[in-house]
C-alpha positions in Angstrom: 23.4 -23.9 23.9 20.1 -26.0 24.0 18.1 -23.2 23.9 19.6 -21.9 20.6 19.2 -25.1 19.0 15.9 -25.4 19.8 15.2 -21.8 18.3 17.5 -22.6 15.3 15.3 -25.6 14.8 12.2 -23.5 15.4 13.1 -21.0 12.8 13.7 -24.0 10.4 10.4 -25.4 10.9 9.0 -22.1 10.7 11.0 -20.6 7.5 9.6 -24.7 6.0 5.7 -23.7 6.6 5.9 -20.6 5.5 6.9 -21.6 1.9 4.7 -24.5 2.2 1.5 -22.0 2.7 2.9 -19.8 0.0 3.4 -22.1 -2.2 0.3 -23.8 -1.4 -1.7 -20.7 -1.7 0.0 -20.2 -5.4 -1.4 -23.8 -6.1 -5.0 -23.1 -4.5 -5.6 -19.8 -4.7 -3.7 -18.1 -7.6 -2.0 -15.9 -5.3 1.4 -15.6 -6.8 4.4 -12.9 -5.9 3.8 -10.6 -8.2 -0.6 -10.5 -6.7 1.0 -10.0 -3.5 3.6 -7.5 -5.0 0.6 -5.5 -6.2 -1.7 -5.8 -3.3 1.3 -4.2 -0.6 1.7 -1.4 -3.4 -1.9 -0.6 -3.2 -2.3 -0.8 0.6 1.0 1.5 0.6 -0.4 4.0 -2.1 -3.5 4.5 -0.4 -1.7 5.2 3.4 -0.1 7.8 1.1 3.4 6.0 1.1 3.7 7.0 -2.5 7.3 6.0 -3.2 7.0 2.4 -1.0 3.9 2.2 -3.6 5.8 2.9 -6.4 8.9 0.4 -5.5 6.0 -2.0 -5.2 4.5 -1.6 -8.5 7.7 -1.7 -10.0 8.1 -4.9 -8.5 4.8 -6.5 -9.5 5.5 -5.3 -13.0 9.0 -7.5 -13.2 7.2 -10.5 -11.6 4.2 -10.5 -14.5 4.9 -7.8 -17.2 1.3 -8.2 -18.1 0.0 -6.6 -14.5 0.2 -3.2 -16.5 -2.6 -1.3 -14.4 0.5 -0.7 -12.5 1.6 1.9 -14.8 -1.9 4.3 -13.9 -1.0 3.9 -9.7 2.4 4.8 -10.8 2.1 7.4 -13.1 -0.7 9.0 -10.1 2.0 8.4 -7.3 4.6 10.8 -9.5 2.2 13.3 -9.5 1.0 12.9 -5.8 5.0 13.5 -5.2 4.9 16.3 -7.6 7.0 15.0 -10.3 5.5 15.5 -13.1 8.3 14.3 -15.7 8.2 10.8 -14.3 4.3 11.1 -13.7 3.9 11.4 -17.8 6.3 9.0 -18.6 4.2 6.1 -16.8 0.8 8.1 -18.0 2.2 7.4 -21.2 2.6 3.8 -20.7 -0.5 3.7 -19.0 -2.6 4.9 -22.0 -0.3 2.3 -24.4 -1.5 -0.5 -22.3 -5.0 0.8 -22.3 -5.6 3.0 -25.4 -9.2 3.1 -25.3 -9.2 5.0 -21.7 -11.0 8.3 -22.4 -10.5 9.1 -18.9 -6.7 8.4 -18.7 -5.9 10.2 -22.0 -8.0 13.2 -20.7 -5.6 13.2 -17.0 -2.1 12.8 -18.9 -3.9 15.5 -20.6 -4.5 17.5 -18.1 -0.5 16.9 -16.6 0.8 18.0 -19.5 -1.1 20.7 -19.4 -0.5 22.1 -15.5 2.3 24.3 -14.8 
């Protein structure tokens, strides 16, 4: 019984410094949830773990509605996954959040197009 106190206690102390270096980081560093949110769903988009990625994204996008780069990664993981309907749909958002995007016009372009 004294040894699960003491890892009870541990996991308190623990669980304590990990919000105080997160919430210390957010205070220092600008690194705030929806920052980490976006930085796992790139690291998982580029292992290929498309729908993890996408989950991620989604995620960052509810934490800070104004991270809307997300919609590109999301709208590219659709169509790594081969749906296209839901590849469009955030290709579409991607070029309202950044109309002047030749490049991105020209891809949801180019998925509308395929098949």
């Amino acid at each position: 019984e004294i040894y699960n106190d003491a890892v009870s206690k541990a996991e308190v102390i623990r669980n304590e410094y990990i919000r105080e270096i997160t919430s210390s980081n957010v205070r220092r560093f600008g690194i705030t949830p929806a920052k980490r949110s976006f930085e796992k769903a790139v690291r998982a988009y580029n292992q290929g773990l498309y729908e993890e990625a996408i989950g991620s994204f989604q995620r960052a996008l509810e934490l800070d509605a104004s991270m809307q780069g997300c919609f590109q990664y999301i709208a590219l993981s659709y169509q790594y996954m081969g749906i296209k309907d839901k590849a469009l749909e955030f290709g579409y958002k991607a070029v309202a959040a950044d109309p002047e995007n030749e490049t991105l016009k020209n891809w949801v372009r180019d998925v509308e197009d395929a098949n």
